[in-house]
PAZAPA-4460 file (N, C-alpha, C; in steps of 0.05 Angstrom, whole numbers, plus 32768, in hexadecimal, padded with zeros to 4 digits):
% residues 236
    n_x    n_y    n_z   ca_x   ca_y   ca_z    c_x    c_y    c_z   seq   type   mol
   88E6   7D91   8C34   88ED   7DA9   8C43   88E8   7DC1   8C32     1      X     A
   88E0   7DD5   8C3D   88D6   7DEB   8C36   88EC   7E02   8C37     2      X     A
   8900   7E12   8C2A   8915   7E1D   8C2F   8912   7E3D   8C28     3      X     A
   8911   7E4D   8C38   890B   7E6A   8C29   892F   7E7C   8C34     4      X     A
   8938   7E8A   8C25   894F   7EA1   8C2D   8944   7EBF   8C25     5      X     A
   8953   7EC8   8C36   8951   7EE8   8C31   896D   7EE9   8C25     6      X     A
   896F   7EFE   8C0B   898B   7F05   8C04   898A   7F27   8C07     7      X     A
   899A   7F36   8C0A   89A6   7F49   8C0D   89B1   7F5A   8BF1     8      X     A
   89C5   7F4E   8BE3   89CD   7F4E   8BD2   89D3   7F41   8BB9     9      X     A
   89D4   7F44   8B9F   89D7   7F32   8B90   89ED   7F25   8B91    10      X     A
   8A0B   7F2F   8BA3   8A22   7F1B   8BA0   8A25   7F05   8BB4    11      X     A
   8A09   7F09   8BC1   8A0B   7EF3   8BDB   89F0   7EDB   8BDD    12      X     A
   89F6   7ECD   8BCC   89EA   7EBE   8BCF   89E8   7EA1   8BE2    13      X     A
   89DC   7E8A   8BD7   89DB   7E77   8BEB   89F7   7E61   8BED    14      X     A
   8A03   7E69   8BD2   8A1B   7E57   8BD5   8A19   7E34   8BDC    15      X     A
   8A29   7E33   8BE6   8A37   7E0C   8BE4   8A14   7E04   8BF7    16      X     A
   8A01   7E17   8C03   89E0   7E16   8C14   89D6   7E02   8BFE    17      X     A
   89D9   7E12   8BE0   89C5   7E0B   8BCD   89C4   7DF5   8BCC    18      X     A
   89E2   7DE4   8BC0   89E6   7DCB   8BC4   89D9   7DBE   8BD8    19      X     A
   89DF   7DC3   8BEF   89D2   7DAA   8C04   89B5   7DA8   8C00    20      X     A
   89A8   7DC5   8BFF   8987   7DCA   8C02   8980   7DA8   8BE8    21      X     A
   898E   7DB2   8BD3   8983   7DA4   8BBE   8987   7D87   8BC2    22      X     A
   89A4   7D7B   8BD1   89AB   7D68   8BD7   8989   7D5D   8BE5    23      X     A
   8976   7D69   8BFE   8962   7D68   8C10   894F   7D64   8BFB    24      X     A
   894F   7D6D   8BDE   8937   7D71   8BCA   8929   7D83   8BDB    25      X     A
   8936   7D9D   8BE7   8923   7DB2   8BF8   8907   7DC8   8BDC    26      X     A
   8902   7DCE   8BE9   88F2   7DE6   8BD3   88FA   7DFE   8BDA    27      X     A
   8906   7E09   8BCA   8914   7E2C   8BDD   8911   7E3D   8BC7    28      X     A
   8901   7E50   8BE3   88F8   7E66   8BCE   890C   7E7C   8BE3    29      X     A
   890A   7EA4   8BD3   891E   7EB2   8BD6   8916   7ECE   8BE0    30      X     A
   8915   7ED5   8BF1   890D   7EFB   8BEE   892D   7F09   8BE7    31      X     A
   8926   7F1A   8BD6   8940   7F2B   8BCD   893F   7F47   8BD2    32      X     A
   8945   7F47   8BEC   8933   7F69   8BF8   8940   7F7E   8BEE    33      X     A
   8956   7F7A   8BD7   8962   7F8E   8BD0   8958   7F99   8BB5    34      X     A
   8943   7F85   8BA6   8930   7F89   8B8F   8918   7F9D   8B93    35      X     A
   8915   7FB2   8B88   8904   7FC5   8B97   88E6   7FBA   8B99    36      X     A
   88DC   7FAC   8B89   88C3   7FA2   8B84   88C2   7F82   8B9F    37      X     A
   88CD   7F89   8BAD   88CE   7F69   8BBB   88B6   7F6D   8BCE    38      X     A
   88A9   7F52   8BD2   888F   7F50   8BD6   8898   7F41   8BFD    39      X     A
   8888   7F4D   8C08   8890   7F3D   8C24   8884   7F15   8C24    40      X     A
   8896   7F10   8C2B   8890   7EEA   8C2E   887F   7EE8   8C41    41      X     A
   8872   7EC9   8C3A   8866   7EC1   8C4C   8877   7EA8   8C59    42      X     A
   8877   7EA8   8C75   8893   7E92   8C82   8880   7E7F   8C88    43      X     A
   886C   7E81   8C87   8855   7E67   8C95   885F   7E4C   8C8C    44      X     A
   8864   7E31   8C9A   886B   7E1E   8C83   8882   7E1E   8C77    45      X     A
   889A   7E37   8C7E   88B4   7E2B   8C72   88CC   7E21   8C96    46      X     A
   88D2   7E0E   8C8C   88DF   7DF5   8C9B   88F6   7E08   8C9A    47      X     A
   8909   7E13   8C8B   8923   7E1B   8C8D   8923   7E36   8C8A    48      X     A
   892A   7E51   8C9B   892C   7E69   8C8F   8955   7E75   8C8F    49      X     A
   895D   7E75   8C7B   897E   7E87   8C79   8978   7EA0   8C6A    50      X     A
   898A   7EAE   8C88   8987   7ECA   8C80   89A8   7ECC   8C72    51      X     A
   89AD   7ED7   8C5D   89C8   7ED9   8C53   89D4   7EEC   8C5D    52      X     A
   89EA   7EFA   8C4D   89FD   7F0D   8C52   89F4   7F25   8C45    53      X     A
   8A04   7F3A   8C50   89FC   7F57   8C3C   8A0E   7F6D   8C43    54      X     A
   8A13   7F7C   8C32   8A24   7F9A   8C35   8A13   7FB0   8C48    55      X     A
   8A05   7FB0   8C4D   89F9   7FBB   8C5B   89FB   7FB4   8C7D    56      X     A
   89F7   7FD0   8C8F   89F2   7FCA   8CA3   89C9   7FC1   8CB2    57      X     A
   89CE   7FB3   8CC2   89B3   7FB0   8CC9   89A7   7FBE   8CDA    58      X     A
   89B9   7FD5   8CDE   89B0   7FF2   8CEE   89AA   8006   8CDB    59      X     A
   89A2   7FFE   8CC2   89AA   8013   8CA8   8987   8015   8C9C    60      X     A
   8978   8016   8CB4   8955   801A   8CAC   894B   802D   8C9F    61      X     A
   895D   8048   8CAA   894C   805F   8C94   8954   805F   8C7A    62      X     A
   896D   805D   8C70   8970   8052   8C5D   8961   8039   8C53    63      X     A
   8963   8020   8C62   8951   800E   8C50   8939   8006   8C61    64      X     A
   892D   8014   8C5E   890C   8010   8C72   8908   7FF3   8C76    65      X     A
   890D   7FE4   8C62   8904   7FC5   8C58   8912   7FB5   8C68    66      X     A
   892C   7FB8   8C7D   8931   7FAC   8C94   8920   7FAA   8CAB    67      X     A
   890F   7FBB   8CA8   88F4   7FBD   8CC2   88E4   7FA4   8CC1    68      X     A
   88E1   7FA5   8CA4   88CE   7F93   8C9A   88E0   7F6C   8C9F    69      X     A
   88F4   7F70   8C95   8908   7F58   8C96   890D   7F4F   8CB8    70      X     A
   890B   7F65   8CC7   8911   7F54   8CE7   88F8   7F51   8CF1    71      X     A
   88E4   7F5D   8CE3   88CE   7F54   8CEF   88C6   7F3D   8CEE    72      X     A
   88CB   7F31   8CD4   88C1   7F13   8CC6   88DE   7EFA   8CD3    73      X     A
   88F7   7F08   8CD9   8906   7EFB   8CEF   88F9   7EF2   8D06    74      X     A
   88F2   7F09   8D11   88E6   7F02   8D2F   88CB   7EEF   8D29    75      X     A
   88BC   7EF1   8D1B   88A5   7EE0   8D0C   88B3   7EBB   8D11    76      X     A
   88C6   7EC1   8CF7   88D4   7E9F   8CFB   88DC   7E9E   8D16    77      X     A
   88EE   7EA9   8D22   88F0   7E9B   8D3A   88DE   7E8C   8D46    78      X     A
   88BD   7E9B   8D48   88AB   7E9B   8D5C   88A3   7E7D   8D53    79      X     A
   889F   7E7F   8D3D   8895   7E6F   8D2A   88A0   7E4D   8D34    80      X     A
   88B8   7E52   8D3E   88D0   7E37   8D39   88D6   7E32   8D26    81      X     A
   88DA   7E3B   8D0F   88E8   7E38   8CF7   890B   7E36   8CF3    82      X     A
   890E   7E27   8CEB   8936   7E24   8CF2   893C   7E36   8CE0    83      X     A
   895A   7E48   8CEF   8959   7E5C   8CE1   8973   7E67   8CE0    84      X     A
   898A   7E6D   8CD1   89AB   7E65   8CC3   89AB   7E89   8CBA    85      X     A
   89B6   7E94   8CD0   89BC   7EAF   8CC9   89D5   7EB2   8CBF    86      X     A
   89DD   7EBE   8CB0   8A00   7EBB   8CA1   8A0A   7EDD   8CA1    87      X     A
   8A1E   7EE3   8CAE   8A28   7F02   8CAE   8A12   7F14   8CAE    88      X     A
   8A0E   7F1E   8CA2   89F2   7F2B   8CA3   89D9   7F21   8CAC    89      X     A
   89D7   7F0F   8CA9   89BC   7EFC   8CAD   89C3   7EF6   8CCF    90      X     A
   89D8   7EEE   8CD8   89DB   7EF4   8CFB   89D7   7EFF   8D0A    91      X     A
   89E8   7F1C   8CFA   89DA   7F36   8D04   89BC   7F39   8D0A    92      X     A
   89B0   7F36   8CEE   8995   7F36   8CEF   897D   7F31   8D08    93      X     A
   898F   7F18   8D0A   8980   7F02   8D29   8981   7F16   8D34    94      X     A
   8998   7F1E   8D3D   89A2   7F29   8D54   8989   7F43   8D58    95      X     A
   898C   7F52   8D3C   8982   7F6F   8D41   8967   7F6D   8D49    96      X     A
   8962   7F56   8D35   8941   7F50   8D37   893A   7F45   8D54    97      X     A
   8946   7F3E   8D64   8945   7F31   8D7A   8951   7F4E   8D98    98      X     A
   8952   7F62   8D8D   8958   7F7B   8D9C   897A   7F78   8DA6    99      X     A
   8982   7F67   8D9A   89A6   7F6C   8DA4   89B3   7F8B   8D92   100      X     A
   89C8   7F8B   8D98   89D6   7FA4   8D8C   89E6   7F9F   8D7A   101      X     A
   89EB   7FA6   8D64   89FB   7FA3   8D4D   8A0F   7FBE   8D4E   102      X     A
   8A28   7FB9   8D48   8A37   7FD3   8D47   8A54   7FC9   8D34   103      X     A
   8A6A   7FDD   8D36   8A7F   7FD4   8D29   8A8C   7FC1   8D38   104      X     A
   8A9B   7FB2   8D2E   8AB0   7F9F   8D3B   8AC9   7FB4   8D39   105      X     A
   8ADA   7FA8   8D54   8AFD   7FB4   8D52   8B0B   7FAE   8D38   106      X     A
   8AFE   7F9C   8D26   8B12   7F99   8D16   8B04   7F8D   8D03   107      X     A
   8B08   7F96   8CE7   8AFA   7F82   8CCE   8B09   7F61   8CD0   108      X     A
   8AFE   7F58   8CCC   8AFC   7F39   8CBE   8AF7   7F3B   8C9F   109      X     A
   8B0C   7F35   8C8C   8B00   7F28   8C73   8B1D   7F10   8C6D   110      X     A
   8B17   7F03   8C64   8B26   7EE4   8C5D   8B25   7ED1   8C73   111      X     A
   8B3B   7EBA   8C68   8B33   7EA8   8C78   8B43   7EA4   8C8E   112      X     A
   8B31   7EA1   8CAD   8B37   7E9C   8CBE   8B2E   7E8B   8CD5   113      X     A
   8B3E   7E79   8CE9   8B31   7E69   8CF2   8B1C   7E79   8D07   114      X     A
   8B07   7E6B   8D12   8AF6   7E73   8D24   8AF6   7E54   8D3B   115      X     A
   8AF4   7E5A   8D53   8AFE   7E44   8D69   8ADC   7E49   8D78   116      X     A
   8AE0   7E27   8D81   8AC3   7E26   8D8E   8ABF   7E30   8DAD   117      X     A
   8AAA   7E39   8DB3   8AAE   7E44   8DCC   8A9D   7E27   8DE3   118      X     A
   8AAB   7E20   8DF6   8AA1   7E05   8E09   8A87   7E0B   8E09   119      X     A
   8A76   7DFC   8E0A   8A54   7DF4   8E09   8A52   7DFE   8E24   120      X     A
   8A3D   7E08   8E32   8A2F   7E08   8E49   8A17   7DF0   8E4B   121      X     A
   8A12   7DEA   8E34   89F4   7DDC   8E2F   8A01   7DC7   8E17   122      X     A
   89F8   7DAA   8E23   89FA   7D92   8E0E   89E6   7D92   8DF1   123      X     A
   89D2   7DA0   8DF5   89BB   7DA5   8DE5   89C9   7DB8   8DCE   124      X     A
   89DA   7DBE   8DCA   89E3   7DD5   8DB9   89EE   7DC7   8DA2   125      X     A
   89F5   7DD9   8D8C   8A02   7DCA   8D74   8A25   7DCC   8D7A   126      X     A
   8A23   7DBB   8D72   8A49   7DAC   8D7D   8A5B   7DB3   8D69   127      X     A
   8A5D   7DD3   8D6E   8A76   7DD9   8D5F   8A8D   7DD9   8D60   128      X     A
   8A9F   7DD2   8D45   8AB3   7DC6   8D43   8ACA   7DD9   8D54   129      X     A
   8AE2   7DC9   8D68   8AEE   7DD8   8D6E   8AFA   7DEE   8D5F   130      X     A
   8AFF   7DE9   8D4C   8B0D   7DFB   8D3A   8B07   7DF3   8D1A   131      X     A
   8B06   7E1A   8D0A   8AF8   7E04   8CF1   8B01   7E28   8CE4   132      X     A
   8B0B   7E21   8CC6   8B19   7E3E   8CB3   8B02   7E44   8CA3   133      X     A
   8AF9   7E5E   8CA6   8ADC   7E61   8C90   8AE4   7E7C   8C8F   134      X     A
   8AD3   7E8F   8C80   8AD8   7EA5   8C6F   8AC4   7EB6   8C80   135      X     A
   8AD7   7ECF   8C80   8ACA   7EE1   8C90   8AC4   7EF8   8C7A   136      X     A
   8AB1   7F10   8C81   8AAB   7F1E   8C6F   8AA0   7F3C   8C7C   137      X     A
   8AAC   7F41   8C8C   8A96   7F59   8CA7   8AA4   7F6D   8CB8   138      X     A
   8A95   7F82   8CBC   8AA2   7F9A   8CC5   8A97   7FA2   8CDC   139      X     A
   8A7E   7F92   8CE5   8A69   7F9B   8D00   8A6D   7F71   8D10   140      X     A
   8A64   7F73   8D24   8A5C   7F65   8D39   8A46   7F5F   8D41   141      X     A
   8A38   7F56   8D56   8A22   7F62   8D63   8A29   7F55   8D82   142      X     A
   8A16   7F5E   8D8F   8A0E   7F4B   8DAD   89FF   7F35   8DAC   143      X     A
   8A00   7F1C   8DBD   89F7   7F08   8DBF   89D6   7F11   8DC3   144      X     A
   89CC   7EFD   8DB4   899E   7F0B   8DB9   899F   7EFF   8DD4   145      X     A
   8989   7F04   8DE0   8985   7EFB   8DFE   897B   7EE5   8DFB   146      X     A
   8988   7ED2   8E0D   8983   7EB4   8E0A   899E   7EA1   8DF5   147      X     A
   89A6   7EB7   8DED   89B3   7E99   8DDA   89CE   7E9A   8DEA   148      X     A
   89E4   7E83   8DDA   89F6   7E72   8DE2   8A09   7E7D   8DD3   149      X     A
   8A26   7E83   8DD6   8A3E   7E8D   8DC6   8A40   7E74   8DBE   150      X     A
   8A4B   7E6E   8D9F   8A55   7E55   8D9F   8A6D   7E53   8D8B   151      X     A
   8A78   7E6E   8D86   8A8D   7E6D   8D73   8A9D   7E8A   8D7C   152      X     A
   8ABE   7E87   8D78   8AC5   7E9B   8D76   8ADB   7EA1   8D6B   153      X     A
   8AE5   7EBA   8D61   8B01   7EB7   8D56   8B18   7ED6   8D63   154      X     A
   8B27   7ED3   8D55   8B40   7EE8   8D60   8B39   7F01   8D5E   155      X     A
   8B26   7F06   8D49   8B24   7F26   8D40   8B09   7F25   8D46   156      X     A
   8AF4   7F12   8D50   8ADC   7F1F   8D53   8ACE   7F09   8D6A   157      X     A
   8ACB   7F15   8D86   8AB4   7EF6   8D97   8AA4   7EEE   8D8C   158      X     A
   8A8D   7F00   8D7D   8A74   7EF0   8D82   8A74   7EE3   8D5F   159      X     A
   8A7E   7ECE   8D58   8A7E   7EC5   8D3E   8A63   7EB1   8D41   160      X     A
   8A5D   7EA2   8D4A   8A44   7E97   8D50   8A37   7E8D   8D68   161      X     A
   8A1B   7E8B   8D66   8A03   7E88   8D74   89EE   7E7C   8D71   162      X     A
   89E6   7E6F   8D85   89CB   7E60   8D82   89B8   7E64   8D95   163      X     A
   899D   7E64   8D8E   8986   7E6D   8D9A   8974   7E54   8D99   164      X     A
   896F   7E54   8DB1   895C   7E32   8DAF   896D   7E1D   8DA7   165      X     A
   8958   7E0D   8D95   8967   7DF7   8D8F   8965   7DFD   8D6C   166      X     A
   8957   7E14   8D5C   894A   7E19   8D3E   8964   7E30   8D3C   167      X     A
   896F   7E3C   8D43   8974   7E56   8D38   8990   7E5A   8D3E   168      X     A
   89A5   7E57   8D28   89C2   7E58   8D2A   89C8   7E73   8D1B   169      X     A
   89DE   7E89   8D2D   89E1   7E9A   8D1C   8A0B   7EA0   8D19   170      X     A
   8A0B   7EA0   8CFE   8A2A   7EA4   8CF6   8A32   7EB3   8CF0   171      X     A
   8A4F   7EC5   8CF7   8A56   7EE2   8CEC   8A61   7EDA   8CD4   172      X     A
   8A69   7EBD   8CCF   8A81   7EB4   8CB4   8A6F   7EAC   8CA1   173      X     A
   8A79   7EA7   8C84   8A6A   7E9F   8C73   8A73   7E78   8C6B   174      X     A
   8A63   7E69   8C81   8A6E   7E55   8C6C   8A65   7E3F   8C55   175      X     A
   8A51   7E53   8C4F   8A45   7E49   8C2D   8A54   7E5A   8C1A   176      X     A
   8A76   7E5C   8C24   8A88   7E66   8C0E   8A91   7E53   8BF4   177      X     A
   8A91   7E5E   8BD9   8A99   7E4A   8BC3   8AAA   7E59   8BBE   178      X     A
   8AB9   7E55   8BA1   8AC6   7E62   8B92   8AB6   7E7E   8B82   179      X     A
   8AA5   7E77   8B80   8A8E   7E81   8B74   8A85   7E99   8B88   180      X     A
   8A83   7E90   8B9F   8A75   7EAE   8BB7   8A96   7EB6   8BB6   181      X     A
   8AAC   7EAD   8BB6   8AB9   7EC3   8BC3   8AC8   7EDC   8BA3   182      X     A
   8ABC   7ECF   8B8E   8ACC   7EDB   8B76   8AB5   7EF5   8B79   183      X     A
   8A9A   7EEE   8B89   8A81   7F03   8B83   8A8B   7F11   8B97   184      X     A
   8A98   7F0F   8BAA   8A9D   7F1C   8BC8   8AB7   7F35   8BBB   185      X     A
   8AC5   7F29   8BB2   8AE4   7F3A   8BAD   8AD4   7F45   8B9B   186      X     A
   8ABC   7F43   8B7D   8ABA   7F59   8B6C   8AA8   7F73   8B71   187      X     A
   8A99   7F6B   8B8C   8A8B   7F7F   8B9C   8A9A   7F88   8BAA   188      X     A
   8AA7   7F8A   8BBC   8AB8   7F89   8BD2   8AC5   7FAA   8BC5   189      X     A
   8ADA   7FA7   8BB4   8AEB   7FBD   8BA7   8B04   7FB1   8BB6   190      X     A
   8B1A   7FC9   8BBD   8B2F   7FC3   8BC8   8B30   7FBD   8BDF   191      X     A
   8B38   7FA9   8BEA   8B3E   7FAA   8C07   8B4E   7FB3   8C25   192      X     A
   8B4A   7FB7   8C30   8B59   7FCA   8C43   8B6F   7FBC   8C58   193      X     A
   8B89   7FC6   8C56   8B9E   7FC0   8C68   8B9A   7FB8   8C81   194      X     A
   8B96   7FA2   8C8A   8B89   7FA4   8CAC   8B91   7F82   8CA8   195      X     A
   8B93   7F7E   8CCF   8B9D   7F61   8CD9   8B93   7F56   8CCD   196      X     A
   8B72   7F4E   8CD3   8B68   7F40   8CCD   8B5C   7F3B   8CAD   197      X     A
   8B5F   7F50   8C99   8B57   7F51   8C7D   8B70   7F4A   8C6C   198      X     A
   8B65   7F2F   8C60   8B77   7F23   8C4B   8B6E   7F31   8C30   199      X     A
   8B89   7F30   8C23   8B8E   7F3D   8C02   8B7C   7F2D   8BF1   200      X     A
   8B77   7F39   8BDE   8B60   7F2F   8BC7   8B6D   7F11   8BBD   201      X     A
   8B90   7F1A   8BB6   8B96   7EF7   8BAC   8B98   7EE7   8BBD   202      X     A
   8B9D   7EEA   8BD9   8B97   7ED3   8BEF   8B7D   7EC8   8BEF   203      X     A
   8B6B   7ED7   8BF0   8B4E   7ED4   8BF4   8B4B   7EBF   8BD8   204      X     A
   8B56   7ED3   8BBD   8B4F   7EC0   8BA5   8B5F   7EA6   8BA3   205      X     A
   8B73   7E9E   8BB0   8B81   7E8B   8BB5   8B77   7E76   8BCA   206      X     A
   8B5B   7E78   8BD0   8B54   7E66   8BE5   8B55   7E48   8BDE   207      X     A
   8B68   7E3A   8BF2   8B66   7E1D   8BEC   8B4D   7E11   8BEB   208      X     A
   8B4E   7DF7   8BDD   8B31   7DE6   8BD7   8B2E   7DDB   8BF6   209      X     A
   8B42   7DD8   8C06   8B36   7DCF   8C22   8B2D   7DD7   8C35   210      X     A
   8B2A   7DF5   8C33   8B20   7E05   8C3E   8AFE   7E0F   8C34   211      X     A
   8AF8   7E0A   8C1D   8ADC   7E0A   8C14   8AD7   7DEF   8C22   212      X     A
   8AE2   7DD7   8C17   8AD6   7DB7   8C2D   8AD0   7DBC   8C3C   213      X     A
   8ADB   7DC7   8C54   8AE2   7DCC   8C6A   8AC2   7DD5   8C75   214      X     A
   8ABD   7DEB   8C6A   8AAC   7E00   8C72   8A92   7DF1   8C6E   215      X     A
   8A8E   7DEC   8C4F   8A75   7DD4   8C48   8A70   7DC0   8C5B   216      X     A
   8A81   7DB5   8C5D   8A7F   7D9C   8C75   8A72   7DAF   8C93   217      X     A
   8A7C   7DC1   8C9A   8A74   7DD0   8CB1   8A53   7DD9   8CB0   218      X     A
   8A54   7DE6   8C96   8A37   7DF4   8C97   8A22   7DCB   8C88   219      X     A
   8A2D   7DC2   8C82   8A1A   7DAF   8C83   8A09   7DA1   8C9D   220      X     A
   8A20   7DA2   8CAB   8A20   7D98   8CC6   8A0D   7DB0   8CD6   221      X     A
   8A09   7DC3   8CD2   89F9   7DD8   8CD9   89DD   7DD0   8CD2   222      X     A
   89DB   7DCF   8CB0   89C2   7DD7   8C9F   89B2   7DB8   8CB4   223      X     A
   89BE   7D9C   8CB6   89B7   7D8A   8CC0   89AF   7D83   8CD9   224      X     A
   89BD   7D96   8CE6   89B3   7D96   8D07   89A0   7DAE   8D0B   225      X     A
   8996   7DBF   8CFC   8983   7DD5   8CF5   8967   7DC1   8CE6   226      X     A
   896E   7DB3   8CD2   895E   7DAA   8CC9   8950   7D8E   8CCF   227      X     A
   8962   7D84   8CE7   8953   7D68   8CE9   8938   7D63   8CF4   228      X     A
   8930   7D51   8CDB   8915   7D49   8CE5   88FC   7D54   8CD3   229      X     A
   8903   7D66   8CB6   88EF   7D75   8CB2   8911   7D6F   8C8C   230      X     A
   8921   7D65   8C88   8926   7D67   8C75   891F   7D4A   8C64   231      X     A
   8919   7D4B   8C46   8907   7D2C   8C40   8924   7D20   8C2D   232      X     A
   8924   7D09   8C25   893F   7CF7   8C1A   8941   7D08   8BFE   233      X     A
   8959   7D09   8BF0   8961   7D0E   8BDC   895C   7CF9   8BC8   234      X     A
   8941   7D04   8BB4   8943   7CF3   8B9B   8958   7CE9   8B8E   235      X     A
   896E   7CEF   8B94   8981   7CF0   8B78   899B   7CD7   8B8F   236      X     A
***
């Protein structure tokens, strides 16, 4: 399997992803569009594309021109059929790149909270879990792209996830959370803000170990039903 990500930022990386990719013996390579010298990819031939997270909005072009360039090569994978794992930002992305609207949400999301599955219309869809606690990180929303399926939602925000076809899952939550992404999250982050839905830095840094399980197990079950059929056995 052939694995490429876009990152956003240096505190957001691929997290508990890496593991599995390597678990697959995948080959993954990286665009870091936040490095000024970054060279545009070629997607021809990659089996898996995840777009990650980022501080940034994906309405934020004149400022960063290089999002023009990033939904273009979105809409590319789609066309392509390339399976494709949008994460907070990287959802957005789908979305924007796919002409939906991105805007603020009523309410931030950051810590952990459950997100509840929304009933299937279609058996063909990925079978998410009635209910499942993963880490939220986000201040915008977007609208469903035309054509896809709601398939997740929670208290402080509907559209938490979506799927397009049967290749292209997109998530507002992060759940390639470790200990490790969220110590990078709180030291970028700064202080956090009084609100329903925004948990305090030591809750957040207090996250139980069953709640990372939790999430792993979830986004495995993702990376697997995205990737079947095109990932090769683990040497190890």
């Amino acid at each position: 399997m052939r694995a490429h990500y876009f990152q956003h930022d240096p505190a957001e990386g691929l997290g508990s992803i890496e593991t599995w990719l390597q678990r697959q013996g995948a080959e993954i390579s990286v665009t870091r569009w936040y490095e000024p010298d970054t060279t545009m990819p070629v997607l021809d031939g990659i089996d898996l594309l995840i777009i990650m997270g980022g501080p940034m909005s994906v309405n934020d072009e004149e400022q960063l021109p290089w999002l023009v360039s990033e939904k273009a090569l979105v809409r590319q994978a789609v066309s392509q059929g390339s399976a494709i794992l949008g994460i907070c930002l990287g959802a957005q992305m789908i979305a924007s790149a796919l002409g939906a609207r991105i805007y603020p949400n009523h309410c931030r999301e950051i810590g952990w909270f459950p997100v509840t599955a929304v009933a299937p219309a279609a058996t063909d869809l990925f079978p998410f879990p009635e209910q499942s606690m993963v880490l939220h990180w986000h201040g915008e929303t977007f609208d469903l792209p035309s054509g896809a399926a709601h398939l997740a939602r929670s208290v402080g925000c509907e559209h938490q996830a979506f799927q397009l076809g049967e290749r292209v899952i997109g998530l507002q939550f992060h759940p390639e959370a470790t200990p490790e992404v969220i110590n990078a999250f709180l030291a970028s982050t700064g202080d956090l803000p009084t609100e329903p839905y925004v948990a305090t830095a030591p809750q957040i840094a207090a996250t139980p170990a069953s709640y990372f399980s939790g999430a792993a197990a979830l986004l495995e079950q993702l990376l697997t039903y995205l990737t079947s059929g095109t990932a090769r056995p683990s040497s190890t």
